[in-house]
C-alpha positions in Angstrom: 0.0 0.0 0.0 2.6 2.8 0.8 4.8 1.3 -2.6 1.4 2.2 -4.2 0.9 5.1 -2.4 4.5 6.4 -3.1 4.1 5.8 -7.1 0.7 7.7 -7.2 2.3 10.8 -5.7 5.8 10.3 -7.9 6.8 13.2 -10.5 5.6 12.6 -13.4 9.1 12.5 -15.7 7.2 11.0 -18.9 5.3 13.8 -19.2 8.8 14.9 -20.3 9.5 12.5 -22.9 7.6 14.2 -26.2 8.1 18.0 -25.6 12.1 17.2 -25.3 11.7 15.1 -28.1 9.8 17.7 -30.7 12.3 20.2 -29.2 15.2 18.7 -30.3 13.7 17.7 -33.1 11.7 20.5 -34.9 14.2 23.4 -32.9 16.6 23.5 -35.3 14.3 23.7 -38.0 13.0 26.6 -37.1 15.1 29.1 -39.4 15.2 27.2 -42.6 11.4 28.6 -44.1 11.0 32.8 -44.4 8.2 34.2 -43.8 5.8 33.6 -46.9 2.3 34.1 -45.9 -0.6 33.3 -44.1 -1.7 33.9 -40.6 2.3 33.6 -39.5 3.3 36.4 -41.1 -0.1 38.1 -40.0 1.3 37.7 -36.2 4.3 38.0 -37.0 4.2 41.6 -38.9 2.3 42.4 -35.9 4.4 41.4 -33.6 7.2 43.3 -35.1 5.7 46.7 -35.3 4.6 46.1 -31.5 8.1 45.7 -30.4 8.9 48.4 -32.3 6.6 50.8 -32.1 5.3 49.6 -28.1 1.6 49.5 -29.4 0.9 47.1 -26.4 -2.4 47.4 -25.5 -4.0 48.5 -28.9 -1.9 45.8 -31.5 -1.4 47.8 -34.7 -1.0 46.2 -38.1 0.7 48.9 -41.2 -0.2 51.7 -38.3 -3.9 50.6 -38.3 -5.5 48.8 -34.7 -5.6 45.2 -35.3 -8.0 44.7 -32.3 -10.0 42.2 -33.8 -8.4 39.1 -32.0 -7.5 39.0 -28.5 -3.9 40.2 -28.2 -2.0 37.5 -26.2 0.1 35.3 -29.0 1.5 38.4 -30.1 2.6 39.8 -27.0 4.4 36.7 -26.2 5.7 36.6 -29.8 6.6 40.3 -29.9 8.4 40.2 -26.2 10.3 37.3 -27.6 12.4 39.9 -30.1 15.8 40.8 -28.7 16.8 44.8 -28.9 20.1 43.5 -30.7 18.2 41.5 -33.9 15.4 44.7 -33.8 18.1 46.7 -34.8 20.0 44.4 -36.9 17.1 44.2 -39.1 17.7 47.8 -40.4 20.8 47.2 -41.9 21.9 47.2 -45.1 21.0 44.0 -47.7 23.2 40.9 -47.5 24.7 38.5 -45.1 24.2 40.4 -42.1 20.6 41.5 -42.1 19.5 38.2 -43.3 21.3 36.6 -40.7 19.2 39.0 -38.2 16.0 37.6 -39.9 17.0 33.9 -39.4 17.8 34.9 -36.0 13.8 37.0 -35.8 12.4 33.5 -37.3 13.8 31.4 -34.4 13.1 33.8 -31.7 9.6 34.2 -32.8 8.7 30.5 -33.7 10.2 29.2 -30.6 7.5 30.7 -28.8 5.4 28.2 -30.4 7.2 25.1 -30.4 7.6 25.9 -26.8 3.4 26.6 -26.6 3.2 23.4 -28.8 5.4 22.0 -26.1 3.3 22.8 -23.4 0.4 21.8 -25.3 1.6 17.8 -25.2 1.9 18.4 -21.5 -1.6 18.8 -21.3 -2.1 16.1 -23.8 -0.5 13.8 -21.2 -2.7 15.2 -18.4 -5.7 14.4 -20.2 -4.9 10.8 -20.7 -3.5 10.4 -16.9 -7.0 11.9 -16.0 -9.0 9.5 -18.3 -7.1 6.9 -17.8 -3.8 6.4 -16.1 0.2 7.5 -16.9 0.7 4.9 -18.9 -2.1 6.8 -20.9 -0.7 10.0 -20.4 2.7 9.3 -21.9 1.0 7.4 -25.3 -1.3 10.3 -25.8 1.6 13.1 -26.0 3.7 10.6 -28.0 1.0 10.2 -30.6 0.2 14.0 -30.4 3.6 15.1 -31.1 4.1 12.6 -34.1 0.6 13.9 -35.5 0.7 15.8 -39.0 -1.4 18.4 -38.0 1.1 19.2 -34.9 4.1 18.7 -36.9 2.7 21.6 -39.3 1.4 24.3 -36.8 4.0 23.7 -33.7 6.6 25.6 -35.7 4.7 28.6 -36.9 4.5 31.7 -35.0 0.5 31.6 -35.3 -2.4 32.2 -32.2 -3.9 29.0 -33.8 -0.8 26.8 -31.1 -1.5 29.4 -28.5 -5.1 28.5 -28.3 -4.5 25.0 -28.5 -2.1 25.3 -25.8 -4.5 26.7 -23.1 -7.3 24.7 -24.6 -5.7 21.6 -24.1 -4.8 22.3 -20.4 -8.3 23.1 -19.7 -9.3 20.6 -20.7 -7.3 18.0 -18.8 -8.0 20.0 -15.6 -11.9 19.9 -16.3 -11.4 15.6 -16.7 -10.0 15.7 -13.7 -12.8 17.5 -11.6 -14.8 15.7 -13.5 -13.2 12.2 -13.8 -11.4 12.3 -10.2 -13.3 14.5 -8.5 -10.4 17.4 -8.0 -12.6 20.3 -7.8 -10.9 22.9 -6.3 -7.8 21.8 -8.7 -9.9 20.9 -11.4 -12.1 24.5 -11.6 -9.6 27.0 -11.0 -7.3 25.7 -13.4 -9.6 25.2 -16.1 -10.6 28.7 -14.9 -7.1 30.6 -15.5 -6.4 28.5 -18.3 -9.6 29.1 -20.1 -9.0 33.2 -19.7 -5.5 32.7 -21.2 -7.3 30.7 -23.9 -9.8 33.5 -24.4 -7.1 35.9 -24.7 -5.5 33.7 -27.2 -8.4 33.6 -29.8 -11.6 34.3 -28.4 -14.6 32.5 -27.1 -13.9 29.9 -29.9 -12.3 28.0 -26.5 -15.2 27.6 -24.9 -17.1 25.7 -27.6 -13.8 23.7 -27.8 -14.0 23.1 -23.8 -16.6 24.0 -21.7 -19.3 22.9 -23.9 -18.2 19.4 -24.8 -17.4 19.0 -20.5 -21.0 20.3 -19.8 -22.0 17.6 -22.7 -20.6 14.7 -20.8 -21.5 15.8 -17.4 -25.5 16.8 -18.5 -25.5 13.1 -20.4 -23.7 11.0 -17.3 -26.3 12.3 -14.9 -29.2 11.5 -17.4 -27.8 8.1 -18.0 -27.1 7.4 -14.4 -23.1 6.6 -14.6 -21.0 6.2 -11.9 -18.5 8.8 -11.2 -16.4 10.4 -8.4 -16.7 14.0 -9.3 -20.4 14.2 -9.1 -21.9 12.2 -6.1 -25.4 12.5 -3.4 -22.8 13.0 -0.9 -20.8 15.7 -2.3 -20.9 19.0 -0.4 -22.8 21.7 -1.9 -20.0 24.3 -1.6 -17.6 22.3 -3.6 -20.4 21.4 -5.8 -20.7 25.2 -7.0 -18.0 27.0 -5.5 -15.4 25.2 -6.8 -17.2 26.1 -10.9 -17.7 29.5 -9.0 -14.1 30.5 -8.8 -13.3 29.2 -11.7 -15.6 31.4 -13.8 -14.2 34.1 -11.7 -11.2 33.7 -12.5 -11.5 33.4 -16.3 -13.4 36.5 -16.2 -10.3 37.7 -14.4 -8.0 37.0 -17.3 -10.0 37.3 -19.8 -11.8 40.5 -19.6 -9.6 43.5 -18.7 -8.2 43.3 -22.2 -12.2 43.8 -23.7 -13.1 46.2 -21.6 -10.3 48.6 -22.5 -10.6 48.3 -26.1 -14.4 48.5 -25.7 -13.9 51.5 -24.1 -11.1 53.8 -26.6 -12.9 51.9 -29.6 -16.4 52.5 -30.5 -17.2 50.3 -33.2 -15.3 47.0 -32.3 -18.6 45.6 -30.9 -19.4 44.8 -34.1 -15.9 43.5 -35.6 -15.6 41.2 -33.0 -19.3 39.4 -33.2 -18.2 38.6 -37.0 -15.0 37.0 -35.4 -17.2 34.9 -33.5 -19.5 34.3 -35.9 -16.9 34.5 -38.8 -19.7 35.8 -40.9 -18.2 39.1 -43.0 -14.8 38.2 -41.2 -13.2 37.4 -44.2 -13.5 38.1 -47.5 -12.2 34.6 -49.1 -15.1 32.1 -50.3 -17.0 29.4 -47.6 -15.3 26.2 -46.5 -17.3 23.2 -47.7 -19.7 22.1 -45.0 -17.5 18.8 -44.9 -14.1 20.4 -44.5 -13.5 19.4 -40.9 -13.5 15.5 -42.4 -9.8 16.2 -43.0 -9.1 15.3 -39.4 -9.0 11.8 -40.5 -6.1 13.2 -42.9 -4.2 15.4 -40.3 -3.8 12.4 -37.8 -1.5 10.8 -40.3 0.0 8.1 -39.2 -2.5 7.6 -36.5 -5.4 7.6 -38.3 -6.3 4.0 -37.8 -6.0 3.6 -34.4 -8.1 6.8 -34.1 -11.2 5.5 -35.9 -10.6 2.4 -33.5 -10.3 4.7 -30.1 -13.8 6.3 -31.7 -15.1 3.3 -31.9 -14.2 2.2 -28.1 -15.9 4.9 -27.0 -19.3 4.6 -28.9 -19.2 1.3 -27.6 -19.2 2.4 -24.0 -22.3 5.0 -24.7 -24.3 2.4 -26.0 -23.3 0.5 -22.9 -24.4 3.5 -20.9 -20.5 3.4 -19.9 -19.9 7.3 -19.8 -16.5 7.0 -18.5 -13.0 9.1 -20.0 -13.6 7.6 -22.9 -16.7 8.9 -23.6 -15.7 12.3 -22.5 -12.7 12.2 -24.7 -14.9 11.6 -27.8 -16.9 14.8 -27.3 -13.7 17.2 -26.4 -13.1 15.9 -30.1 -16.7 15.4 -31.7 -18.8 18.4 -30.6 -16.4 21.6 -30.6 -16.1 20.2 -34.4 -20.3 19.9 -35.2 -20.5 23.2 -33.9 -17.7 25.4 -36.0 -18.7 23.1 -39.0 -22.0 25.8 -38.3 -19.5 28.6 -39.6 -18.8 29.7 -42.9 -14.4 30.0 -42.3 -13.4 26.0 -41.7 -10.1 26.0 -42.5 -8.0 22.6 -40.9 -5.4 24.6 -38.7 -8.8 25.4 -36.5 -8.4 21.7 -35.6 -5.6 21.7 -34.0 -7.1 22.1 -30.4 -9.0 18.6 -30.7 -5.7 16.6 -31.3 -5.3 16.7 -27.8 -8.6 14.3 -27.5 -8.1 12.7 -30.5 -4.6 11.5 -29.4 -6.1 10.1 -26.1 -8.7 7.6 -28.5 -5.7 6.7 -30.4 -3.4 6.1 -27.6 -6.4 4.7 -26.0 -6.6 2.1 -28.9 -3.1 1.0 -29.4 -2.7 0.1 -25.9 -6.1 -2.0 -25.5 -4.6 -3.7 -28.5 -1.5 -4.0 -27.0 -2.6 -6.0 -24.3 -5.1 -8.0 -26.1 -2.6 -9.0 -28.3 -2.1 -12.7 -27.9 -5.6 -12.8 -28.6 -5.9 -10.5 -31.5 -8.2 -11.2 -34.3 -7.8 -11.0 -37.9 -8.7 -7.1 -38.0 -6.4 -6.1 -35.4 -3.3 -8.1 -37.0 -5.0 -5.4 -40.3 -4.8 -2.6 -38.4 -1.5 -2.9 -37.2 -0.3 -4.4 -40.7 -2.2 -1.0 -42.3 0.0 1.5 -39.8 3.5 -0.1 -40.1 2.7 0.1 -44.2 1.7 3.8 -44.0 4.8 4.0 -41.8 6.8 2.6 -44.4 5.1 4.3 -47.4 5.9 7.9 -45.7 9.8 6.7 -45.1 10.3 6.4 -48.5 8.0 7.7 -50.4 9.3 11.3 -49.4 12.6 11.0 -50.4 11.7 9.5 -53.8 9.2 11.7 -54.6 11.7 14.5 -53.3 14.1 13.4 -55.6 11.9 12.6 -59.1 8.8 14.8 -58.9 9.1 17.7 -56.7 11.1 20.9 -57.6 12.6 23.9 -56.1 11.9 27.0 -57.3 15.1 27.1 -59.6 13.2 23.7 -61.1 15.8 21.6 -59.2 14.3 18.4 -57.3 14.2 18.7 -53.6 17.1 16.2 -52.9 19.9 14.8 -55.1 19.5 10.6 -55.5 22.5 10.2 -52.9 20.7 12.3 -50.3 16.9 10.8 -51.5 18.9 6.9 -50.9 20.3 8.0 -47.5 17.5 9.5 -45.9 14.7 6.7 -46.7 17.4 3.7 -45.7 17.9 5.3 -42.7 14.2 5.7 -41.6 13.6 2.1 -43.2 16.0 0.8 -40.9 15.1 2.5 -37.5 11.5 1.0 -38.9 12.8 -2.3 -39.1 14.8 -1.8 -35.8 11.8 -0.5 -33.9 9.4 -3.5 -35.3 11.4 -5.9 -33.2 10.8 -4.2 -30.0 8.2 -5.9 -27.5 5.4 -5.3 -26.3 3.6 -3.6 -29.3 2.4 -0.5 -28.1 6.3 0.5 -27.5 7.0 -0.6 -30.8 4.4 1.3 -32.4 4.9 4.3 -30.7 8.9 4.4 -30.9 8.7 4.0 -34.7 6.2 6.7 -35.6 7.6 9.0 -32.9 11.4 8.5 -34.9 9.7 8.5 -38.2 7.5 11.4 -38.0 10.5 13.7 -36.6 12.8 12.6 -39.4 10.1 13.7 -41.9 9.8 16.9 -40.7 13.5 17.6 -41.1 13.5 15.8 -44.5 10.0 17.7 -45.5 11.2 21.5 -44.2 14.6 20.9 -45.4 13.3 20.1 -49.4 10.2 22.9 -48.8 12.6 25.5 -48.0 13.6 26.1 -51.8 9.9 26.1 -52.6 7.9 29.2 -53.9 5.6 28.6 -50.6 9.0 28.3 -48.2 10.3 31.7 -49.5 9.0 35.4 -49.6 7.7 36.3 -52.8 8.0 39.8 -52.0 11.6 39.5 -49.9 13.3 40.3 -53.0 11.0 43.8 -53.7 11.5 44.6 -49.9 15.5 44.7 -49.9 15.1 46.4 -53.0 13.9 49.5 -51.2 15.8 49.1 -48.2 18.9 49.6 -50.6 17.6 52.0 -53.1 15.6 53.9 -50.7 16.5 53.4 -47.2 14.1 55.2 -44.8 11.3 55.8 -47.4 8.1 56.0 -46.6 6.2 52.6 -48.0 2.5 53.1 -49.6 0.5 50.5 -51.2 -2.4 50.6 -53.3 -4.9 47.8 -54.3 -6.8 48.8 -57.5 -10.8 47.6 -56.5 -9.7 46.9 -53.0 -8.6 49.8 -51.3 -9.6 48.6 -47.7 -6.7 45.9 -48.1 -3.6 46.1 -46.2 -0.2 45.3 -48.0 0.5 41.9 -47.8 2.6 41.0 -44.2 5.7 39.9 -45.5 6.5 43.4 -46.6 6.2 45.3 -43.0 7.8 43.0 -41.9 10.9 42.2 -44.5 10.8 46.0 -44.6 10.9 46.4 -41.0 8.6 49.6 -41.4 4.9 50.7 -41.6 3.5 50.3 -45.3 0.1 52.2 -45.2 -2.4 51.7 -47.4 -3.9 54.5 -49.4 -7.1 54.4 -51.6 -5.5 55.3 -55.0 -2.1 57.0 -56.2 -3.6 60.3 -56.1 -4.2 59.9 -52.2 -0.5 59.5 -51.1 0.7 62.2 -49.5 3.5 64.3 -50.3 6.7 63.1 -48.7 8.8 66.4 -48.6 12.2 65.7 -48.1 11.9 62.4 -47.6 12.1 59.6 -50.1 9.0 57.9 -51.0 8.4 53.9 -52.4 4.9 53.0 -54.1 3.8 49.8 -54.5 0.7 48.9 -56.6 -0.5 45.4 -57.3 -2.3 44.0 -60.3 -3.6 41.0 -62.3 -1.0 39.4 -64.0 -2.5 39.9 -67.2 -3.7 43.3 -66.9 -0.8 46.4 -68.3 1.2 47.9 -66.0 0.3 51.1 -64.2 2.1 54.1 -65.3 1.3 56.7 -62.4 2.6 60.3 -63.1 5.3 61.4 -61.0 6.7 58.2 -60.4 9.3 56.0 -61.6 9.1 52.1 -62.3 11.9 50.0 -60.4 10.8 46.4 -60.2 8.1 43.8 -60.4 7.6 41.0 -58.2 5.1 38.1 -58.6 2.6 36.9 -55.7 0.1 34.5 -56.4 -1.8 35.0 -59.3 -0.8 38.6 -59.2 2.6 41.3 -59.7 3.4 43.7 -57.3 4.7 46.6 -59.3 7.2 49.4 -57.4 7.6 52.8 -58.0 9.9 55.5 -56.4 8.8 59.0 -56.5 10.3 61.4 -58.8 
């Protein structure tokens, strides 16, 4: 009993195991893309002119608010930027200031491989509340070796950050819940759901709270036994406990709201289409069955997900609403209810790995030790992953090396480095399929394979159009040709739009917008860069007073710069 005793109340080290891992792993990747695009270069542009500018509480975006999403990702991103690479970023084109952007790419991605980091540490309190540690440490081992993780843990992007504090709210509602830790279990879901809030909005609620209330509303209709809720529970841990907890969210989460509220009058409005994501975007619907492409961004795990799914249904129609159960609506209903909204894209997913690794871990271990009496679809299953397994080992490198090309038009890899790196992962496979019992040999493998992907993946993308700045090129331009201009962009039809990220922030400068040539203002003494963008088969502008320097390509578009006259 006190052996017992002593091992319950032991530090947890596995929890460990899987952040070191993806840190050692994806770290010193973390340089090799630039910033091309998308919602990292959204934060970090943002970012950047916060640190520089010290627009802390109102974020600002080309010298415009961008108050639209809570502000948290990007002041940790932003107070991640050392004074030394801020100023290094100003200097003249060549070695030196692109060494001082490598250096701005790891200091602001490592704030999310290090919020992806923490994020697997809530993975494995989720499965040590549902189920044990044994639990715990296969659930962040299959969540760092997901594809989904392995994509968004090393972009600077508030999509990690939300999945983060969404994922340790979660595992400290399954534990009021599942071991009846209230006090614990409340406040920390509590704190963690403000910093979640503050992350990306009340989208963590629906990805929390509201699958939690699911399982709790359905265990007490369907009469399942459960520590956390019980006749003989005291009243004031019953509700005080949820009390606090709400308090304290409010805590963290409001301050922020309440001040902008206050110096802007119309946010009201821009924040209920964030919510809603109706008018939030200007980019076309998601198909209603976008969110399907979980199945696809759980590669490798994919069938030992279905089979944790299928574990769990079992136990509801067994009237078995155990962790199980409560894992498959953390994953099942925060995904019916944003399938509602019109912007489904499949980084919004990322919060329900968490859950989703817990079924799969969930799986492989019940097969694990059922395997002396496995059936003929088990010995499938298993047979499916190790193929996929082995497909992804090699087919990379191959298709690296005969179909994919850089954007010079040279393949990814030469044969030699193709041959090296799929023998090498085919051999840790065939290493790793010896090991006993299964569920370490399972998860070894993918965990080794996965990693070594990534580095073989980034390490071809990074000569890609989509790994590189389009508009990095046009930037130093200016910064040699015109050093300290003032930056104006125009959109022809659009003139609401903001420049495109990558140039604030390649610039290291505000680049306002302005409605039309005719509206930029008159620089003075100062020098004075226009940028215009157009359909690429529409004729160049030829605005008076200025003179043409150089085109640059983005999308399906140019991006045509002028210097003033």
């Amino acid at each position: 009993m006190a052996t017992a005793r002593a091992q319950s109340h032991r530090w947890p080290w596995g929890a460990l195991a899987a952040p070191l891992l993806v840190l050692l792993a994806v770290g010193p990747t973390l340089s090799w893309l630039e910033f091309s695009g998308g919602s990292e270069s959204l934060l970090a542009a943002t970012a950047l002119e916060m640190r520089r500018d010290g627009s802390w509480l109102l974020p600002r975006l080309c010298g415009e608010k961008r108050i639209a999403k809570p502000p948290l990702p990007t002041w940790i991103t932003a107070a991640a930027i050392s004074r030394d690479t801020l100023d290094r970023l100003d200097g003249p084109p060549g070695g030196w200031r692109d060494l001082a952007y490598s250096d701005l790419a790891v200091q602001m991605r490592l704030t999310a491989l290090l919020a992806g980091c923490g994020m697997l540490l809530g993975v494995y309190a989720l499965g040590w509340a549902i189920g044990d540690r044994r639990l715990g440490l296969a659930s962040s081992l299959v969540a760092a070796s997901m594809l989904i993780f392995l994509m968004q843990a090393r972009k600077a992007t508030t999509d990690i950050h939300l999945a983060l504090w969404v994922c340790a709210a979660n595992a400290f509602l399954a534990a009021a819940a599942l071991r009846g830790r209230w006090w614990l279990g409340w406040t920390g879901a509590g704190i963690a759901l403000g910093l979640a809030i503050m992350s990306k909005g009340p989208v963590a609620l629906v990805q929390s709270v509201v699958p939690a209330a699911t399982y709790i509303i359905a265990r007490s209709f369907l009469a399942a036994a459960g520590p956390a809720v019980s006749a003989d529970d005291p009243s004031l841990r019953r509700f005080a406990a949820p009390s606090l907890g709400l308090l304290l969210m409010l805590l963290v989460a409001l301050p922020w709201f309440a001040y902008v509220a206050l110096n802007t009058p119309d946010v009201i409005a821009r924040w209920r289409a964030e919510v809603t994501r109706v008018g939030a975007t200007d980019q076309p619907p998601g198909k209603w069955y976008a969110y399907i492409s979980l199945f696809a961004l759980v590669v490798p795990w994919t069938i030992f997900l279905l089979g944790g799914m299928w574990m769990a249904i079992q136990r509801i129609i067994a009237r078995r609403i155990d962790g199980l159960a409560l894992a498959m609506l953390l994953l099942v209903v925060p995904i019916v209810i944003m399938s509602l909204a019109p912007d489904r894209k499949a980084r919004y997913l990322l919060p329900m790995a968490g859950p989703a690794a817990v079924l799969s871990a969930a799986a492989l271990l019940d097969l694990s030790d059922r395997w002396a009496r496995r059936r003929r679809l088990d010995t499938l299953a298993v047979g499916v992953h190790w193929a996929m397994l082995a497909v992804l080992a090699a087919g990379l490198p191959i298709a690296g090396a005969a179909v994919l090309k850089t954007l010079e038009g040279r393949p990814w890899y030469t044969p030699w480095q193709a041959a090296c790196a799929a023998m090498v992962m085919l051999a840790l496979l065939a290493l790793c399929w010896r090991v006993r019992p299964l569920d370490r040999s399972i998860l070894r493998a993918t965990v080794i394979t996965m990693l070594l992907l990534h580095a073989v993946l980034v390490w071809g993308y990074r000569d890609t159009a989509e790994g590189r700045s389009e508009l990095k090129p046009l930037a130093d331009t200016i910064v040699a040709r015109m050093p300290g201009a003032q930056v104006y962009s125009v959109w022809p039809n659009r003139p609401l739009r903001l420049a495109p990220p990558e140039l604030p922030i390649y610039l290291n400068r505000i680049v306002r917008r302005s409605a039309d040539v005719a509206a930029v203002p008159s620089p003075g003494d100062a020098p004075q860069a226009l940028l215009i963008r157009q359909r690429r088969n529409t004729p160049m502008p030829q605005p008076p007073g200025w003179a043409f320097v150089q085109t640059a390509p983005q999308d399906d578009d140019w991006w045509h710069l002028f210097e003033r006259e």
